[in-house]
Backbone bond lengths (Angstrom), bond angles and torsions (degrees), N, CA, C in turn:
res aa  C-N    CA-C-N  psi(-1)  N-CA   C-N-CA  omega(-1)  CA-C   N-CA-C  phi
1 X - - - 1.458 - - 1.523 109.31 -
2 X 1.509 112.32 142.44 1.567 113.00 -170.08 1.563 86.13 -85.81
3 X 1.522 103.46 -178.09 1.534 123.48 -163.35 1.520 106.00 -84.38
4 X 1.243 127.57 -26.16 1.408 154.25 170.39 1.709 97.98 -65.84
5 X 1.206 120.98 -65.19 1.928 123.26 -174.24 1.277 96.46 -62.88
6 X 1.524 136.64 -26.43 1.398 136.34 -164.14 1.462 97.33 -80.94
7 X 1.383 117.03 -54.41 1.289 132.49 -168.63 1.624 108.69 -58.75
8 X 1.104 120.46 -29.65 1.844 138.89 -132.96 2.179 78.17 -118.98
9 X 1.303 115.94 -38.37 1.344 115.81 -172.48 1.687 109.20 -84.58
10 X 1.000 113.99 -26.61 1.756 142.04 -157.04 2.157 72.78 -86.37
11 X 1.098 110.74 -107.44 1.546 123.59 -177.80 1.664 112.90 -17.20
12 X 1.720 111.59 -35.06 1.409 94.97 -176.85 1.910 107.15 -77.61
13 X 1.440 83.60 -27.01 1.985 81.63 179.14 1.495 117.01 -78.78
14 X 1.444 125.31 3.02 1.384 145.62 178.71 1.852 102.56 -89.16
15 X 1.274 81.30 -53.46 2.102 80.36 -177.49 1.275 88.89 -84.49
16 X 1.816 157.05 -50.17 1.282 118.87 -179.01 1.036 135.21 -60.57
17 X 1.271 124.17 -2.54 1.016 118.52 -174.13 1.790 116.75 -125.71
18 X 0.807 95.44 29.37 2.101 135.20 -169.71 1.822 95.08 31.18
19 X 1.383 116.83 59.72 1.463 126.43 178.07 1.733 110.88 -99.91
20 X 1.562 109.51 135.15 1.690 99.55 173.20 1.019 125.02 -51.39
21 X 1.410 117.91 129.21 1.581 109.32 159.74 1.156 118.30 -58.23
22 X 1.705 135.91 -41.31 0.808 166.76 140.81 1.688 96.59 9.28
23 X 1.355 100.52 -82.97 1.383 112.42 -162.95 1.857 112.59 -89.53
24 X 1.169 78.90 13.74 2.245 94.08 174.01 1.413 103.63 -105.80
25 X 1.937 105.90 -50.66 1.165 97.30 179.46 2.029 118.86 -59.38
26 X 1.141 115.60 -48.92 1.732 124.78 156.97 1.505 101.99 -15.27
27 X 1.143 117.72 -68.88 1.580 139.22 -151.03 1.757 91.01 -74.29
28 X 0.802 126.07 -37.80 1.442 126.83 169.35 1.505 117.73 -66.94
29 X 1.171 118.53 -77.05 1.381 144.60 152.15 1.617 112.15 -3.17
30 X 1.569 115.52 -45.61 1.282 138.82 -159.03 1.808 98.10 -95.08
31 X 1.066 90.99 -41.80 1.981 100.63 -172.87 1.546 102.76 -70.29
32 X 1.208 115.84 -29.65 1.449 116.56 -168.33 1.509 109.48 -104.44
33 X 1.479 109.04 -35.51 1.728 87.17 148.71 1.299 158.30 -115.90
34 X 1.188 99.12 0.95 1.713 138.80 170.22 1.918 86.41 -78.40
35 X 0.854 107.59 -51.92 2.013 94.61 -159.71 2.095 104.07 -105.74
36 X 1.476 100.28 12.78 1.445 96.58 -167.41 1.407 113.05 63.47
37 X 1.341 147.78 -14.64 1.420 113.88 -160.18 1.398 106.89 -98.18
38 X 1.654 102.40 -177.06 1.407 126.63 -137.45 1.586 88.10 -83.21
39 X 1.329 107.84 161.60 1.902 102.76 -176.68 1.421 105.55 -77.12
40 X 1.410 141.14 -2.79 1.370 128.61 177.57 1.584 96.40 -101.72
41 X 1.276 118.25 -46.75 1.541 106.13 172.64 1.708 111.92 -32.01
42 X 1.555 113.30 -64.82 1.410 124.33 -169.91 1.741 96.50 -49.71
43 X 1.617 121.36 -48.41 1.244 109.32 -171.80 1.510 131.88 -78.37
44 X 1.752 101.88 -8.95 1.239 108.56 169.24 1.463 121.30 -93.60
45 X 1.034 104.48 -2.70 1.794 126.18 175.38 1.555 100.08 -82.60
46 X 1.164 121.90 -61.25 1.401 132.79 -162.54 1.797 98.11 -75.38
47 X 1.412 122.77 -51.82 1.556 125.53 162.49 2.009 97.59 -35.30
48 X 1.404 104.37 -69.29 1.633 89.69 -172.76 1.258 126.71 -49.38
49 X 1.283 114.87 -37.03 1.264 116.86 168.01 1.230 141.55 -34.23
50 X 1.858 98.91 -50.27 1.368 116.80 -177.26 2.140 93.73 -72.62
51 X 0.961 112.28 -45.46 1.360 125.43 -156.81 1.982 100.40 -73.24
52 X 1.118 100.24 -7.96 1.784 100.56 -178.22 1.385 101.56 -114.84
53 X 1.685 118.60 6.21 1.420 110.50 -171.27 1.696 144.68 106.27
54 X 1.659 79.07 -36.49 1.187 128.84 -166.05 2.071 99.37 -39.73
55 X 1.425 106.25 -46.48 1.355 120.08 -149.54 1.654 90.01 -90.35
56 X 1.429 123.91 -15.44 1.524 101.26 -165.40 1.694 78.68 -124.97
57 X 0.888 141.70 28.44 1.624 138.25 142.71 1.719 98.47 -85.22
58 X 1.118 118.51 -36.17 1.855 103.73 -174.02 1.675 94.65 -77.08
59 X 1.164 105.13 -40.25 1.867 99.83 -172.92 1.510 99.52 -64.16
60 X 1.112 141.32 -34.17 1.814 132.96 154.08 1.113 107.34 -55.58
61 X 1.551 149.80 -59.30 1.085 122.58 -156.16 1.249 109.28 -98.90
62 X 1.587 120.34 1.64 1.614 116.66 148.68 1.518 126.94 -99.93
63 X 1.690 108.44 23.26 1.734 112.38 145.45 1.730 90.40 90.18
64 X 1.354 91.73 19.65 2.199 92.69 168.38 1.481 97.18 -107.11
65 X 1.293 102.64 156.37 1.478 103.60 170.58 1.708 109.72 -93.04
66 X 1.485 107.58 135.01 1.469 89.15 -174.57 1.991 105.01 -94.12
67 X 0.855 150.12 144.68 1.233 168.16 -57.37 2.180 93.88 -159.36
């Protein structure tokens, strides 16, 4: 997948799941320069995230409902 389909896949699981871009795009942003990695690494990291759960357990334990 190009970096654009990553990006374009990352955003559809952001609006299904009514999550900031705002605070995804950050979360990206942060992986790639805080940790060096490559911008699809950060987006396939951050994709797993959403996809293991990962993203609507923090929206519970920061008082969002996750979806």
């Amino acid at each position: 997948m190009s970096t654009n389909e990553l990006r374009t896949r990352l955003y559809e699981l952001v609006d299904d799941t009514n999550t900031s871009r705002k605070g995804i795009d950050y979360l990206v942003n942060y992986y790639i320069t805080s940790l060096g990695w490559s911008e699809d690494e950060a987006i396939k990291y951050t994709i797993k995230l959403f996809e293991d759960g990962v993203i609507d357990e923090i929206k519970v334990i920061n008082g969002k409902e996750a979806d």
